[in-house]
N, C-alpha and C positions, 0 to 999 in steps of 0.2 A: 504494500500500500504506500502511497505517494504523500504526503504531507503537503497543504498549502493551506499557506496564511494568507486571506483576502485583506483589502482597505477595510475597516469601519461602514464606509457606505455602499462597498458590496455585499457584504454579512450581512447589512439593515435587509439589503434588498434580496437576497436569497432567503433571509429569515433562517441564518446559521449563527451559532454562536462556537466561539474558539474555531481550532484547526479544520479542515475539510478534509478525509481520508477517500482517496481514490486509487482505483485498481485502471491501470491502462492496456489495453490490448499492442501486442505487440511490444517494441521497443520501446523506450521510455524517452520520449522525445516535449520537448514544447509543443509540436501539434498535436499528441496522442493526449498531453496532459489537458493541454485545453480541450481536445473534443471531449474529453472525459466528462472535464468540468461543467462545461457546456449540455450534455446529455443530461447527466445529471441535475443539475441547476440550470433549464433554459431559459430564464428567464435575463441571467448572467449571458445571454447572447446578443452580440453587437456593445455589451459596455464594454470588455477588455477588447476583442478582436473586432474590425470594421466584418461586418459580413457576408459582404459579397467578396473582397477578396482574402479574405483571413488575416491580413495585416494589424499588430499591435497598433491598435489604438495613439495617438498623441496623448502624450501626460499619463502612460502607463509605463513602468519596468519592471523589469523580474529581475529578481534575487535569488542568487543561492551560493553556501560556502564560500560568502562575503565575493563575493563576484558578481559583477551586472554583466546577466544575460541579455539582456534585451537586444542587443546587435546581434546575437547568435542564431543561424541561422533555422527554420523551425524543427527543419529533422535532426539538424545537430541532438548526437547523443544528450541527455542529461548526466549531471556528474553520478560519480555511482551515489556518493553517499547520500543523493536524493531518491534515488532508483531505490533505493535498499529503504528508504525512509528514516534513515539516521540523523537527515537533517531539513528541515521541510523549503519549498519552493515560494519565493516569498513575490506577491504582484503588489505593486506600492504603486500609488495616485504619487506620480509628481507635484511638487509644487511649482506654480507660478508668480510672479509678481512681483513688483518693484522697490 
């Protein structure tokens, strides 16, 4: 199982509290993780990934083992130690502003 920590106001809006536990088909990729996500919690569809082309969202990044993923590319493997769930997948709302 996959560990992810949502923003606050994706939690509101999926109506989860704490960590998300997800099982991904096949390899353990950022797209496998999000269609996960996404099946699971449709509702969570088009706030992190634009939807028509799957593309990260502006003012979203993902984190994991103190590394920004979010330029990686989407089938890029995930680290093992998130694979394994020793360390969870983190999606952070950017901040903006002056």
């Amino acid at each position: 199982m996959i560990r992810v920590v949502l923003p606050a106001h994706l939690k509101m809006h999926a109506n989860v509290n704490g960590e998300v536990m997800l099982a991904v088909d096949g390899p353990a990729t950022q797209k496998s993780l999000l269609d996960a996500l996404e099946t699971n919690y449709p509702v969570l569809r088009g706030a992190i990934r634009e939807q028509g082309t799957l593309k990260r969202r502006p003012f979203v990044r993902f984190f994991a083992c103190q590394r920004d993923l979010s330029h990686d590319e989407p089938d890029a493997p995930l680290p093992d130690a998130v694979a394994s769930g020793a360390q969870p997948f983190l999606i952070v709302g950017a901040l903006a502003g002056g």
